[in-house]
KEMAR-300690 format. One record per atom (N, C-alpha, C): residue number from 1; residue in three letters; atom name; x, y, z. Coordinates in steps of 0.2 Angstrom, whole numbers, plus 5000, padded with zeros to 4 digits. Layout:
BEGIN
+-----+------+------+------+------+------+
! seq ! type ! atom !    x !    y !    z !
+-----+------+------+------+------+------+
! NUM !  ala !   CA !    X !    Y !    Z !
...
+-----+------+------+------+------+------+
***
This chain:
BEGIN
+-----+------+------+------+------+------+
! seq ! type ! atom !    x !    y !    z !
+-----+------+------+------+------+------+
!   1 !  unk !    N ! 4656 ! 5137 ! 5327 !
!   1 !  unk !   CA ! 4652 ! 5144 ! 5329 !
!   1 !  unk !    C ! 4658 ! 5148 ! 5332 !
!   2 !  unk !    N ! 4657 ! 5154 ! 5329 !
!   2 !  unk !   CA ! 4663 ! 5161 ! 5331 !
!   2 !  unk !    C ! 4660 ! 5162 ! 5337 !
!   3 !  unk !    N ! 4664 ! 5164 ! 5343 !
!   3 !  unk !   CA ! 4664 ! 5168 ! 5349 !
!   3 !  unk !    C ! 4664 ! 5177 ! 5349 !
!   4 !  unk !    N ! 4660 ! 5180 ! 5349 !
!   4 !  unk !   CA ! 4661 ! 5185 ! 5349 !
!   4 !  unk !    C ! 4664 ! 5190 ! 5355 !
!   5 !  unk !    N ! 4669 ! 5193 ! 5349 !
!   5 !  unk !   CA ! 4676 ! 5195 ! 5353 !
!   5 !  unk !    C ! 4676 ! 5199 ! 5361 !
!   6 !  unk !    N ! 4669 ! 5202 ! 5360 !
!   6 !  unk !   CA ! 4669 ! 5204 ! 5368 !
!   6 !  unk !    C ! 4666 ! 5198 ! 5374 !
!   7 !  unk !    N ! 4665 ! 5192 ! 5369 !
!   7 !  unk !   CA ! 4663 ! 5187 ! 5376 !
!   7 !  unk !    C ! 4670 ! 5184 ! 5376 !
!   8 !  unk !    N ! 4675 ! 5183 ! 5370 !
!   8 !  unk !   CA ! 4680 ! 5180 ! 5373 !
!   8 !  unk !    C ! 4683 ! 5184 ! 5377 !
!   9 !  unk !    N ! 4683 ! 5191 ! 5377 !
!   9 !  unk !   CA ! 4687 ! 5196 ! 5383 !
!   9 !  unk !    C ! 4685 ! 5193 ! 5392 !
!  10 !  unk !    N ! 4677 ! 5196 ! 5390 !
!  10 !  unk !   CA ! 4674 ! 5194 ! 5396 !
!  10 !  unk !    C ! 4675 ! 5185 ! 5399 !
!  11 !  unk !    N ! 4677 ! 5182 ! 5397 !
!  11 !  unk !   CA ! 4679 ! 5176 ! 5398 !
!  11 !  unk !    C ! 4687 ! 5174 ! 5400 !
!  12 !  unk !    N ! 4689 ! 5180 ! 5397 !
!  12 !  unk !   CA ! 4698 ! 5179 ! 5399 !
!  12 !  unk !    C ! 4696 ! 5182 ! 5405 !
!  13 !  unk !    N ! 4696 ! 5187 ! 5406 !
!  13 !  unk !   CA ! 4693 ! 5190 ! 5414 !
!  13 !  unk !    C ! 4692 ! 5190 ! 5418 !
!  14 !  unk !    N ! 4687 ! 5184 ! 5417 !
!  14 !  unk !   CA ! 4684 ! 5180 ! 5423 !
!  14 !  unk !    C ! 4689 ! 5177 ! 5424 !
!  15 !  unk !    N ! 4693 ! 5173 ! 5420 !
!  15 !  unk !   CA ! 4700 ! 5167 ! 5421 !
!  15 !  unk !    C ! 4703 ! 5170 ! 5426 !
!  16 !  unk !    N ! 4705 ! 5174 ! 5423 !
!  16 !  unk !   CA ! 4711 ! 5178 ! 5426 !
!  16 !  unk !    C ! 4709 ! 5181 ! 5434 !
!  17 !  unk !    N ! 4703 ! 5183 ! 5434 !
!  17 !  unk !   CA ! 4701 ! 5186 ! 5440 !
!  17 !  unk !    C ! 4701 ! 5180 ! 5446 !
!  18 !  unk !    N ! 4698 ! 5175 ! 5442 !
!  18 !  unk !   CA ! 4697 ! 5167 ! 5450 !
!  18 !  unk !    C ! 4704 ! 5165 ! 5449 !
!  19 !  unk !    N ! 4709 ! 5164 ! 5444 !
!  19 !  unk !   CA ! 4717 ! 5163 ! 5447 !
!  19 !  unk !    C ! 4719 ! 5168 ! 5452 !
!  20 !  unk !    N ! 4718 ! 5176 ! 5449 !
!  20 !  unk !   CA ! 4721 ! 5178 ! 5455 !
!  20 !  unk !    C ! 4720 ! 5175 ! 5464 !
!  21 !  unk !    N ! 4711 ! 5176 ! 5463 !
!  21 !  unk !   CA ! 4710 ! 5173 ! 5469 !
!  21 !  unk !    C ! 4710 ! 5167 ! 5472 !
!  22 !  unk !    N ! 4712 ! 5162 ! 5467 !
!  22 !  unk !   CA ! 4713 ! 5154 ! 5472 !
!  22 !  unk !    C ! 4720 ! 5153 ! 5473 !
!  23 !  unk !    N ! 4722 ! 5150 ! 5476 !
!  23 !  unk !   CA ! 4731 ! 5146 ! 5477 !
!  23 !  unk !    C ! 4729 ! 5141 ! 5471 !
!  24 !  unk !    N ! 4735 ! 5140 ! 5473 !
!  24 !  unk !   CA ! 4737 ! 5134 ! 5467 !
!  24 !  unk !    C ! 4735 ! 5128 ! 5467 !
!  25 !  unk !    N ! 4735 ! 5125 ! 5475 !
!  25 !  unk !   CA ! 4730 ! 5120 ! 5476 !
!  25 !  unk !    C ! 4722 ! 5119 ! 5476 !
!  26 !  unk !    N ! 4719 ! 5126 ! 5476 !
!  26 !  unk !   CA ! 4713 ! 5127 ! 5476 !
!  26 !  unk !    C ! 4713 ! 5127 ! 5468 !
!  27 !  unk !    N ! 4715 ! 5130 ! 5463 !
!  27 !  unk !   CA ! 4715 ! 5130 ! 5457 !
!  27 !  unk !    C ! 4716 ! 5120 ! 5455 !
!  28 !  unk !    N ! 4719 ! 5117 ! 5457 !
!  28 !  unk !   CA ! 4721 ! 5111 ! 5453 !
!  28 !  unk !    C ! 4714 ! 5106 ! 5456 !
!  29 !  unk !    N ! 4713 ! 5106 ! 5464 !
!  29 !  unk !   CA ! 4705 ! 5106 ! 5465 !
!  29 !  unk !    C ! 4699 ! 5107 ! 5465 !
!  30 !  unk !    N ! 4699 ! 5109 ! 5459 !
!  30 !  unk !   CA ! 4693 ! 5116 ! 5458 !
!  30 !  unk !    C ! 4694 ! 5110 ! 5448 !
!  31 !  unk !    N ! 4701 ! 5111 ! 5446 !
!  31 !  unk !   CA ! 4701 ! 5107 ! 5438 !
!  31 !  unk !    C ! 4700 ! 5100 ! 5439 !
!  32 !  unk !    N ! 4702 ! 5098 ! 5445 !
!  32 !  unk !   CA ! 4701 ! 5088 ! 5445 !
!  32 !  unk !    C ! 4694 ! 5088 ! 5448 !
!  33 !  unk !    N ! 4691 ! 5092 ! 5453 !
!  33 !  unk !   CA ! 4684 ! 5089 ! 5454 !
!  33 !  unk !    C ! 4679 ! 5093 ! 5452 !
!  34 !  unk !    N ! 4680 ! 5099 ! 5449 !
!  34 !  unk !   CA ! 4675 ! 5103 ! 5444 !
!  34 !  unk !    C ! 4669 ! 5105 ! 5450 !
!  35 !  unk !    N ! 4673 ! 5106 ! 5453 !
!  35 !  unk !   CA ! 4669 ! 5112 ! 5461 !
!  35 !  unk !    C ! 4675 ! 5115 ! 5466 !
!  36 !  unk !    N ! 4672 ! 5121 ! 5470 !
!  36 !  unk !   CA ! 4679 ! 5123 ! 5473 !
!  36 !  unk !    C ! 4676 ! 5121 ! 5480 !
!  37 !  unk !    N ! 4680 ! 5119 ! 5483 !
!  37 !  unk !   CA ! 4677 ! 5119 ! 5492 !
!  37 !  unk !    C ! 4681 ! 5123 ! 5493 !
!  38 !  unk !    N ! 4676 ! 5128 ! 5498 !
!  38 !  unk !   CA ! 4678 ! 5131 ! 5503 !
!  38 !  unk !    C ! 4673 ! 5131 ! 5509 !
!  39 !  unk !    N ! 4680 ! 5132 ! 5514 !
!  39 !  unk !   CA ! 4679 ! 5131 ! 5523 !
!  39 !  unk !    C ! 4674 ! 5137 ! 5523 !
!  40 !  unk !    N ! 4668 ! 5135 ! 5529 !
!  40 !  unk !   CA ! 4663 ! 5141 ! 5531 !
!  40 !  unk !    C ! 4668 ! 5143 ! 5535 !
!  41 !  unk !    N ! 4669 ! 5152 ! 5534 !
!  41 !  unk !   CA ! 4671 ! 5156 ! 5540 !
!  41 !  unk !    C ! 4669 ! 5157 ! 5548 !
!  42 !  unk !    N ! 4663 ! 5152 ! 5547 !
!  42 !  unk !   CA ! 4659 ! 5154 ! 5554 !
!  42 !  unk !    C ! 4656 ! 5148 ! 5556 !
!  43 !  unk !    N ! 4652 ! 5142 ! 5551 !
!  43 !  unk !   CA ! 4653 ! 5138 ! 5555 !
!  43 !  unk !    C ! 4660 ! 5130 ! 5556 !
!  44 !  unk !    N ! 4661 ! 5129 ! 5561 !
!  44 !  unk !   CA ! 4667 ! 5124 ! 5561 !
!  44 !  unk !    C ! 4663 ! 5118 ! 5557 !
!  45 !  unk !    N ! 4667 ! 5114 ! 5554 !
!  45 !  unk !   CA ! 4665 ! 5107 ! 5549 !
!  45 !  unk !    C ! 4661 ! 5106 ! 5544 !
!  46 !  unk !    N ! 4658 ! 5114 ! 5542 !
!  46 !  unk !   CA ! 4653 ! 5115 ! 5537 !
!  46 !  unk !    C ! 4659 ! 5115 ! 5528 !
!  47 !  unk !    N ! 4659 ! 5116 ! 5526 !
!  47 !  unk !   CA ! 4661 ! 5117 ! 5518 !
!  47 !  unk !    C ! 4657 ! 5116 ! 5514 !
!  48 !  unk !    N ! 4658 ! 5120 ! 5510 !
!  48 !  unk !   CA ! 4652 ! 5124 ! 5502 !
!  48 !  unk !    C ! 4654 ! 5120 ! 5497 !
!  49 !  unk !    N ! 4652 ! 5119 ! 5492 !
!  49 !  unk !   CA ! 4656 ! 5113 ! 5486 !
!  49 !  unk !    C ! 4653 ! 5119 ! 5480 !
!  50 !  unk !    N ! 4657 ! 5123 ! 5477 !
!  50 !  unk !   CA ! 4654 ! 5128 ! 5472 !
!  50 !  unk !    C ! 4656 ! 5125 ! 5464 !
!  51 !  unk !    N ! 4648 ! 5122 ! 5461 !
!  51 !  unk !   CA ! 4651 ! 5120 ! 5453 !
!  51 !  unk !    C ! 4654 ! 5126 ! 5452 !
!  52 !  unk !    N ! 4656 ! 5119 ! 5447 !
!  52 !  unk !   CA ! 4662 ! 5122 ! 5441 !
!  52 !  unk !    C ! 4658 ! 5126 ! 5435 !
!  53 !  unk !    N ! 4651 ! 5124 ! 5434 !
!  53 !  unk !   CA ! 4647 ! 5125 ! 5431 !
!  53 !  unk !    C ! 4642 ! 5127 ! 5434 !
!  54 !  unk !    N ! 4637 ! 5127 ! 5430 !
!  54 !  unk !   CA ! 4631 ! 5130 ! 5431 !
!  54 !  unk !    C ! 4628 ! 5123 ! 5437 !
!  55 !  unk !    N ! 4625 ! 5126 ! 5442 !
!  55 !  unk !   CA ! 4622 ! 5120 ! 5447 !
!  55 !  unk !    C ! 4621 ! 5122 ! 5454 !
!  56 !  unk !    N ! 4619 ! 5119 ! 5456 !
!  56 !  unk !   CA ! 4619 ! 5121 ! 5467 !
!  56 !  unk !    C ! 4623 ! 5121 ! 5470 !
!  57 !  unk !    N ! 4626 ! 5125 ! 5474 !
!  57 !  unk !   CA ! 4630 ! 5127 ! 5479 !
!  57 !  unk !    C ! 4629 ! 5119 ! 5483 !
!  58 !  unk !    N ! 4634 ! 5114 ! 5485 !
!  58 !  unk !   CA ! 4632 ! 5110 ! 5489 !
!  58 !  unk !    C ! 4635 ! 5111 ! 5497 !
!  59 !  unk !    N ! 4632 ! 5109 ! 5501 !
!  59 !  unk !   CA ! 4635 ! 5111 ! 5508 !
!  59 !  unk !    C ! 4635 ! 5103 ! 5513 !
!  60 !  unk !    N ! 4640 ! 5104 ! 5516 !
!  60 !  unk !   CA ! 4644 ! 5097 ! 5520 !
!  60 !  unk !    C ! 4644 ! 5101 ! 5526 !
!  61 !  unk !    N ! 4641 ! 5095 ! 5529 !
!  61 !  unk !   CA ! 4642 ! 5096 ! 5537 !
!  61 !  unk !    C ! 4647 ! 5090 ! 5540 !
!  62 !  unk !    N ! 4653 ! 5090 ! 5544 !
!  62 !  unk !   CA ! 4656 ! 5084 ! 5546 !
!  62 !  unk !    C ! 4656 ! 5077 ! 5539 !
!  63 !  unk !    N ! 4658 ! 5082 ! 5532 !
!  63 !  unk !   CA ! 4660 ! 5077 ! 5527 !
!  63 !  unk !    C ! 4653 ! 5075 ! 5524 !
!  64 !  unk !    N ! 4648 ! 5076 ! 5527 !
!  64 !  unk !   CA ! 4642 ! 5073 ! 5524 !
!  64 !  unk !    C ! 4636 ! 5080 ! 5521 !
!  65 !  unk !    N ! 4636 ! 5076 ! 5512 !
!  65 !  unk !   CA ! 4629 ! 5082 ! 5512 !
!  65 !  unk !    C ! 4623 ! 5085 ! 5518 !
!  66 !  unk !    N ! 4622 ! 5090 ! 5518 !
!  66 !  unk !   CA ! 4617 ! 5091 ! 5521 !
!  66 !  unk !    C ! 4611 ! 5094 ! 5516 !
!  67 !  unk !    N ! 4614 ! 5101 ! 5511 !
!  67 !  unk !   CA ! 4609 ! 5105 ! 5509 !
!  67 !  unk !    C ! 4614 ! 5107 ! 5504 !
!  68 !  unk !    N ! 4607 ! 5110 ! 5498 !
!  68 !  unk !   CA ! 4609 ! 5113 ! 5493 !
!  68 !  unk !    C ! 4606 ! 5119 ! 5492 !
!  69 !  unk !    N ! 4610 ! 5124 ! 5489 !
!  69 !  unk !   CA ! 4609 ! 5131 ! 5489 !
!  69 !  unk !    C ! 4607 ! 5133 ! 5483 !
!  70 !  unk !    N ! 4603 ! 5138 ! 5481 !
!  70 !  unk !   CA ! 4602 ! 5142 ! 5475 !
!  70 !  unk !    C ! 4604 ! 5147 ! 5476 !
!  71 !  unk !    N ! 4609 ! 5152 ! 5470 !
!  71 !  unk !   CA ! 4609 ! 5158 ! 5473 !
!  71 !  unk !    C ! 4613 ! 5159 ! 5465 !
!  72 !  unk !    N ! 4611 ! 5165 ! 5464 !
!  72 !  unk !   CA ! 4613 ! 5165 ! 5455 !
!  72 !  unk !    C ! 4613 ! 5169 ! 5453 !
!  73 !  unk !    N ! 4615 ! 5173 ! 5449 !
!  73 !  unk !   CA ! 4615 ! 5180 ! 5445 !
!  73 !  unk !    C ! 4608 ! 5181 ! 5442 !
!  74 !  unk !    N ! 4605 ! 5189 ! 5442 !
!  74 !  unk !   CA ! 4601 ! 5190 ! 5439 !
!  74 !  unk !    C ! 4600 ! 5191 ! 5429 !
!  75 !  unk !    N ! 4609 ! 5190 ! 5428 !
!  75 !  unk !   CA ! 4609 ! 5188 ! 5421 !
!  75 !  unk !    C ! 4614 ! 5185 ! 5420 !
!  76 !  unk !    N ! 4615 ! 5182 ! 5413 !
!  76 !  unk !   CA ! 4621 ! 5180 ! 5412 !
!  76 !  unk !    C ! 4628 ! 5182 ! 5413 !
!  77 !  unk !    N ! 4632 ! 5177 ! 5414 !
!  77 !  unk !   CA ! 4639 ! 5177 ! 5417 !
!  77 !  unk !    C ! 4643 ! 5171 ! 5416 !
!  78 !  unk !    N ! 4649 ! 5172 ! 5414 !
!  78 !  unk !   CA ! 4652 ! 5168 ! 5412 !
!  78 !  unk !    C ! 4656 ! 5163 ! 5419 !
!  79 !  unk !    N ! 4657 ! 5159 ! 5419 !
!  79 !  unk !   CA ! 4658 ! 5152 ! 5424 !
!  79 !  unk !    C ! 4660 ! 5155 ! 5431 !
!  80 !  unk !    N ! 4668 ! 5156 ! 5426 !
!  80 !  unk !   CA ! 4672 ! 5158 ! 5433 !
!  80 !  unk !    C ! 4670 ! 5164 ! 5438 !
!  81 !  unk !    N ! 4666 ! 5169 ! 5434 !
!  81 !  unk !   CA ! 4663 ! 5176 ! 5438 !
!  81 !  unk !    C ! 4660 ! 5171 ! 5442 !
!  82 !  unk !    N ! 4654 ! 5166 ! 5443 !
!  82 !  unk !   CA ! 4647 ! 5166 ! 5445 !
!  82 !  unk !    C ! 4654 ! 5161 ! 5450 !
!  83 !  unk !    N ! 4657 ! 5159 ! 5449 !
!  83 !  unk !   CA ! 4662 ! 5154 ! 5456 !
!  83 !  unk !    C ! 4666 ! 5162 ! 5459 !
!  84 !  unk !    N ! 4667 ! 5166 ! 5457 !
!  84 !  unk !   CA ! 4669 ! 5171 ! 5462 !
!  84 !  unk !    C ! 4666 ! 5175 ! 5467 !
!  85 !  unk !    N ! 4659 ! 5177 ! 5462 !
!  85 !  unk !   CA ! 4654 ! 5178 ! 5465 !
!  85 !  unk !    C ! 4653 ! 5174 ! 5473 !
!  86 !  unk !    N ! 4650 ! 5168 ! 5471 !
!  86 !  unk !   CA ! 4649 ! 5164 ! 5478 !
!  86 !  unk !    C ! 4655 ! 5164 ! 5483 !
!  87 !  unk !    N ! 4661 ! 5163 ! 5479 !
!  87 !  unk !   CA ! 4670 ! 5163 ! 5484 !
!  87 !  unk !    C ! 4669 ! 5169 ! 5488 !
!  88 !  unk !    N ! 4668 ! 5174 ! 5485 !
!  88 !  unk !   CA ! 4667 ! 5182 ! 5491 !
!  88 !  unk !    C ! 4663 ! 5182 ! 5494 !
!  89 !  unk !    N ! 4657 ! 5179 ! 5492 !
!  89 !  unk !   CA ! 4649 ! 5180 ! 5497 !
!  89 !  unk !    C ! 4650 ! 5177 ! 5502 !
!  90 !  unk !    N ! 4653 ! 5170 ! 5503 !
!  90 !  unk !   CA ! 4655 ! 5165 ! 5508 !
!  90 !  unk !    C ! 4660 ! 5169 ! 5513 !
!  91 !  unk !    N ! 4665 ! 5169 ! 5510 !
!  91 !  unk !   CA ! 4670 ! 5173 ! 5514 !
!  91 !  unk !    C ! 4669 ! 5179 ! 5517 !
!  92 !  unk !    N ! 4664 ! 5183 ! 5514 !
!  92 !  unk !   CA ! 4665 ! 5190 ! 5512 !
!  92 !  unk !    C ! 4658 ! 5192 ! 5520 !
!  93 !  unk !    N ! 4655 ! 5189 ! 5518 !
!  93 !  unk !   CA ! 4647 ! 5188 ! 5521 !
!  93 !  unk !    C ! 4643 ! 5182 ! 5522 !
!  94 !  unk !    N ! 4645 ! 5177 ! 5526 !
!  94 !  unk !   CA ! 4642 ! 5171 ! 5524 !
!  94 !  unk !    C ! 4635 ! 5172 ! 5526 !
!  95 !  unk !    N ! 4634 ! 5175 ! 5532 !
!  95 !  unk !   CA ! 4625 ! 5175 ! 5534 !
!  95 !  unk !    C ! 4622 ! 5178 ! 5529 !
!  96 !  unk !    N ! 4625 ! 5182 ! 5526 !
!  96 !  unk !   CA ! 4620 ! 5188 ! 5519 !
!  96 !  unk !    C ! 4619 ! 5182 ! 5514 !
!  97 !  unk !    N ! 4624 ! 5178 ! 5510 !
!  97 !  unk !   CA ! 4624 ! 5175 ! 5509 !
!  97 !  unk !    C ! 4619 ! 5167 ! 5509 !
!  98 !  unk !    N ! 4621 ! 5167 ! 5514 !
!  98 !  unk !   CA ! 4614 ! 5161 ! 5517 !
!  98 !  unk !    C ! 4607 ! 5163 ! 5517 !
!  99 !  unk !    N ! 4608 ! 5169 ! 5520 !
!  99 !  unk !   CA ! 4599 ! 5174 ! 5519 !
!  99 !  unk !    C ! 4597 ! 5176 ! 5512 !
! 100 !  unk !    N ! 4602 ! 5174 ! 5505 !
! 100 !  unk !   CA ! 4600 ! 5178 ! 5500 !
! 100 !  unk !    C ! 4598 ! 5169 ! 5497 !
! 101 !  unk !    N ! 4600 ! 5164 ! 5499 !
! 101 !  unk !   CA ! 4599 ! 5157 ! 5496 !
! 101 !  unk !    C ! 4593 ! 5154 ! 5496 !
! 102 !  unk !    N ! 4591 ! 5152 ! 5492 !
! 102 !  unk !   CA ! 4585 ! 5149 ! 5491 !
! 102 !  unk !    C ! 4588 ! 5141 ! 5495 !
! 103 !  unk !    N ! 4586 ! 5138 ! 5499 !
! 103 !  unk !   CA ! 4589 ! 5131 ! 5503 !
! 103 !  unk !    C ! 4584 ! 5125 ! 5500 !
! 104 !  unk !    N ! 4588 ! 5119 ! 5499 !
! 104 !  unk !   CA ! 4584 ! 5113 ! 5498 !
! 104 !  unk !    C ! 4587 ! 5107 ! 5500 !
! 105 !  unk !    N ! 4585 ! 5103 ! 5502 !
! 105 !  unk !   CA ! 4586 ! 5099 ! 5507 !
! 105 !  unk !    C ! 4592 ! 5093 ! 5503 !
! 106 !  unk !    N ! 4599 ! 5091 ! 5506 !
! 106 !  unk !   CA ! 4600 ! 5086 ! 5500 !
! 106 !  unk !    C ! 4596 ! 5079 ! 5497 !
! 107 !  unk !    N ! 4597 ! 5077 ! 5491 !
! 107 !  unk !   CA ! 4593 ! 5072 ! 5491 !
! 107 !  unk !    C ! 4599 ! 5066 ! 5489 !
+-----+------+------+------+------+------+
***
């Protein structure tokens, strides 16, 4: 199946766009576990687990699941956008973020 030439743009773009913003470690942890963690700005010991693909945001409290989040684009988006999306909302605004998530309990 052929990729049509503006989704392979829109796909390099998003590449490029979550390299610019991860380190290099964050990048190489994000390819070997196929999620990004990142540290909550606000709470100590919490960390977000963000798939690599489509899926729940998972959240760690002192290393142990707690909850999973829904939060998701109102249309389609290629991978890496929907992981920068939540990289910014976490950093950017974590309460808004937590207030826009749908929450479920881990199981």
């Amino acid at each position: 199946m052929r990729v049509p030439v503006e989704r392979r743009e829109a796909l390099e773009r998003a590449r490029l766009l979550l390299r610019a913003l991860l380190t290099e470690g964050e990048l190489k942890q994000l390819s070997e576990d196929v999620f990004l963690k990142v540290k909550s700005p606000s709470f100590p010991n919490r960390e977000y687990r963000i798939p690599g693909f489509a899926g729940m945001v998972l959240v760690y409290e002192n290393d142990k699941p707690t909850m999973r989040l829904c939060v998701g684009p109102t249309r389609m988006l290629p991978a890496d956008d929907v992981i920068v999306t939540h990289l910014l909302l976490i950093r950017g605004d974590e309460q808004r973020y937590l207030s826009k998530a749908n929450v479920f309990p881990y199981l």
